[in-house]
C-alpha positions in Angstrom: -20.0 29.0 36.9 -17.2 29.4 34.5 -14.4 32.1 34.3 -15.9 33.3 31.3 -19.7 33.4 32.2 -18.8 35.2 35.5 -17.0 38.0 33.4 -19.8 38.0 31.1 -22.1 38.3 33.6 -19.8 41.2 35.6 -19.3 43.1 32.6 -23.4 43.3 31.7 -24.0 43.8 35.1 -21.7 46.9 35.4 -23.8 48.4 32.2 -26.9 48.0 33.4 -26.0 49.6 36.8 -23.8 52.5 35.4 -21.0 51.9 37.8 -18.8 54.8 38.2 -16.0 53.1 36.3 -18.7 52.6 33.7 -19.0 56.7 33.3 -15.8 57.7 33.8 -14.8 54.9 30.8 -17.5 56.4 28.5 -16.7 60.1 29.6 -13.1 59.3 28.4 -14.6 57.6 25.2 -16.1 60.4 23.8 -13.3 62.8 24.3 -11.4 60.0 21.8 -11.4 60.1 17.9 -14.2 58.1 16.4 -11.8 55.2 15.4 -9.4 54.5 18.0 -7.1 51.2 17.6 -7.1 49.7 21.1 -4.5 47.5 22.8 -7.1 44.9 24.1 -10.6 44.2 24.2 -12.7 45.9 26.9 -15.3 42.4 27.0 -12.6 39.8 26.4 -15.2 37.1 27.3 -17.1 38.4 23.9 -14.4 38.8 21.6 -13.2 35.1 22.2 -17.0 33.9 21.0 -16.5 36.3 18.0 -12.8 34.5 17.1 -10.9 37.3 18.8 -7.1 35.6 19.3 -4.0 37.2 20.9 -1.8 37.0 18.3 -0.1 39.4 15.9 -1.9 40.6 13.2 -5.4 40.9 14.9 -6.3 44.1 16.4 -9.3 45.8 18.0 -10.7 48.8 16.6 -13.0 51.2 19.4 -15.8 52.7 17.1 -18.2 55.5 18.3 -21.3 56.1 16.4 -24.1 58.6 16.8 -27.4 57.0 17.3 -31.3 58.2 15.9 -32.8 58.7 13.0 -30.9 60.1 9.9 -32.4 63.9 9.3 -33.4 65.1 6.2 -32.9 68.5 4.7 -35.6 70.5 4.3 -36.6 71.4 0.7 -39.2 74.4 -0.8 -41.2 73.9 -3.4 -44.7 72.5 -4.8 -44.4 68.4 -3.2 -47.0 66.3 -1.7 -47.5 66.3 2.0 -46.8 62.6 2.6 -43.3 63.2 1.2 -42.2 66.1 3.8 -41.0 63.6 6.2 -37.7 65.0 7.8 -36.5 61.4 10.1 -36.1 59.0 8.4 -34.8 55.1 10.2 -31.7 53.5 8.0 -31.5 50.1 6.8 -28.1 49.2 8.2 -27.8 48.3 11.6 -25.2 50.8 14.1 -22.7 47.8 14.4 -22.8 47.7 10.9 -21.9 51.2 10.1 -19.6 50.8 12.9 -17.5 48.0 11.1 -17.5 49.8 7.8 -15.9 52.9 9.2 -13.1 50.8 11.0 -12.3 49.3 7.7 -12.0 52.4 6.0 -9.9 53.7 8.6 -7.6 50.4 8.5 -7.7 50.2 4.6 -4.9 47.1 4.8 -7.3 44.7 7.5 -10.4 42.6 6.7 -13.1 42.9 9.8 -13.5 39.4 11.5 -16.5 40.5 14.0 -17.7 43.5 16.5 -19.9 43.6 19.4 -21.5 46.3 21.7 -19.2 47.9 24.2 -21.2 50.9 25.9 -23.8 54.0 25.5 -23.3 57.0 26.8 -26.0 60.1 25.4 -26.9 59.7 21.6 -23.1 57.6 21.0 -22.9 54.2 21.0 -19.7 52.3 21.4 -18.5 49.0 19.4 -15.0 47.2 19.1 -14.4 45.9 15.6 -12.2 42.8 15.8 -9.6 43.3 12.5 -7.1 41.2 10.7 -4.1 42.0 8.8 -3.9 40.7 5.3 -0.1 41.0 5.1 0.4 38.7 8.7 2.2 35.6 8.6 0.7 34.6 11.7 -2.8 35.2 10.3 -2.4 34.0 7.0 -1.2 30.7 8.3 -4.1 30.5 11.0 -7.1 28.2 9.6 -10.0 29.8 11.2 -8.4 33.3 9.5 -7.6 31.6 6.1 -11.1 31.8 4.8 -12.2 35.3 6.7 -9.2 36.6 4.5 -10.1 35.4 0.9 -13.7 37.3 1.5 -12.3 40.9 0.5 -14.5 44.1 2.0 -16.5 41.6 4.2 -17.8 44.9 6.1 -18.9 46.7 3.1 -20.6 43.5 1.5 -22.8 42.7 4.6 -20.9 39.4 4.9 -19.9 40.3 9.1 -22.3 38.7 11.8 -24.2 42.2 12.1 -24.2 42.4 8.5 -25.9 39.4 7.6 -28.7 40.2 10.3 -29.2 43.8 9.0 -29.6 41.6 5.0 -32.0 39.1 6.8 -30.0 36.1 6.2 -28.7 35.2 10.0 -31.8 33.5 9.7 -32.3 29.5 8.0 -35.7 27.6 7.7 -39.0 28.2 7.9 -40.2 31.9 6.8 -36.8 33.1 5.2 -37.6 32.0 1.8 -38.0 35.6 0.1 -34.3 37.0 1.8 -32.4 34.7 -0.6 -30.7 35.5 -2.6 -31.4 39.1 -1.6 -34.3 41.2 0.0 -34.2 43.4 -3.0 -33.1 40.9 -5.7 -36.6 38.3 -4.6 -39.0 41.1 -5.5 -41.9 40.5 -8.2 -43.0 42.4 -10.5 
């Protein structure tokens, strides 16, 4: 088995246990801001699938999100009964939310990728890999070139998570009505 597949494997295995490392990470997690800029990724093995590269210019971004349905105010008045529902699921994935709030926190980075880190209670916990426009180093990397000419990739559902939550990860057979958009394919 490789290096990599062994500390893939260690790291899924410790989450599924809940080692005491695992709790003691998480407990110190949540006592963080929601956006925390991170010296290295927790699953390296992960990041390096998603284009994560140790250079300057690309950083990692810890993002904690509350998980659940979003709750809707109660209102008075005269409505229907069918319309009094109070949960309500939303359309964007966690990981999604999780990317966009990174790049609003880091207003002068483009998001590359994220993955799943950790759960602990209602939070979960994803690292948003980031890249500096204004790097040398990134701007003359290849594989960065073309991330970097896509401008608010998070926001515009262009990330790996974001093109799942739009239902276009997806090519072939039963996909036709997601192009060019879920929304935009609708008959009337």
């Amino acid at each position: 088995m490789s290096m990599y597949n062994q500390m893939k494997k260690s790291f899924t295995q410790g989450y599924r246990e809940r080692s005491q490392l695992y709790k003691i990470r998480m407990a110190g997690w949540r006592a963080e801001p929601p956006v925390t800029r991170v010296d290295g990724p927790t699953n390296i093995a992960r990041a390096r699938e998603l284009g994560y590269k140790a250079k300057t210019g690309v950083m990692i971004a810890r993002v904690r999100v509350k998980g659940g349905k979003k709750k809707r105010d109660t209102f008075g008045g005269g409505r229907k009964p069918s319309k009094s529902g109070r949960f309500f699921a939303q359309a964007k994935s966690l990981q999604s939310i999780a990317e966009e709030r990174a790049a609003r926190r880091f207003s002068n980075t483009e998001v590359l990728n994220s993955y799943f880190v950790g759960a602990a209670g209602s939070d979960r916990f994803f690292e948003v890999i980031l890249l500096d426009r204004n790097s040398p180093s990134v701007m003359a990397d290849r594989q960065y070139a073309s991330v970097l000419t896509q401008k608010g990739r998070a926001y515009r559902g262009l990330t790996r998570s974001g093109r799942k939550h739009r239902g276009v990860a997806i090519k072939g057979y039963g996909t036709v009505k997601n192009r060019p958009s879920r929304r935009g394919n609708i008959r009337f």
